[in-house]
Each structure stands twice: as C-alpha cells, then as structure tokens.
N, C-alpha and C positions, 0 to 999 in steps of 0.2 A: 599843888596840882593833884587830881584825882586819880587814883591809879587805874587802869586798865582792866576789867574782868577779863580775864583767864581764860583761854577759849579750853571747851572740853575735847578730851580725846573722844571720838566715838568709835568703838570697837566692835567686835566682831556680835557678841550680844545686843548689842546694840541695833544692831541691820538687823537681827535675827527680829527682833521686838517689830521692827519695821515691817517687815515683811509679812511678818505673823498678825498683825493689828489690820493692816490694811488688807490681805486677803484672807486672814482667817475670819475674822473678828465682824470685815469691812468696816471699818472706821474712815472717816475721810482724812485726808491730811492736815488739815485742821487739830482733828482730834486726836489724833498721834503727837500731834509736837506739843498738844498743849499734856499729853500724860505721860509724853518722856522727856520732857522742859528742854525741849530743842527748836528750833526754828523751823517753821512752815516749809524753808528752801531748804535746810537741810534735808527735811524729809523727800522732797518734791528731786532733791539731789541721786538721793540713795537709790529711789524707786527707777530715775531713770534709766541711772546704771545699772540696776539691776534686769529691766529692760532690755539695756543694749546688752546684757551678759546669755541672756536667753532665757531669765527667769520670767513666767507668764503664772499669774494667781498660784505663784508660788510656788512651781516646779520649771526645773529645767528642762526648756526646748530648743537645742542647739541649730542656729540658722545656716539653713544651708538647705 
C-alpha cells in the first residue's frame, strides 16, 4: 500500500511570502501556489484569514 505525502507545516515565512507575492508583487493565487508548491486553497485559505485579521494589500486595518 502506498504511503501518504506528509502534509507540510506552513509557517510564519511562509504567510509572509503570501502576503508579500500577492500584494506586493500582485501575483494571482494561481501563481503563488504554483512558486511556493502549495495548493491554490491553501493560498485562497491564508489570504482570507488574513482578511478577517484586518490585513488589506498588506497592512493592518483593525475593523471597527
């Protein structure tokens, strides 16, 4: 029986890369997961969190 790939930790570099590709860079989510070999939903994941956190083109704007 074939073993299972490993899922990756993704860490705090990680979001940062996110973050930084898609507002700095504007890359689409597409092209961020294919150039930090993660999956489209994770990306689409991070960003919305990032979202609900207050972060907008990648500065913080706390809602309220």
């Amino acid at each position: 029986m074939p073993r299972r790939k490993q899922a990756r930790h993704t860490g705090v570099k990680d979001i940062r890369s996110i973050l930084r590709l898609t507002f700095d860079q504007e890359l689409s989510i597409r092209a961020v997961s294919e150039r930090l070999k993660m999956s489209k939903t994770s990306v689409s994941t991070y960003l919305l969190r990032a979202r609900e956190a207050g972060l907008q083109h990648g500065r913080f704007h706390p809602a309220g």
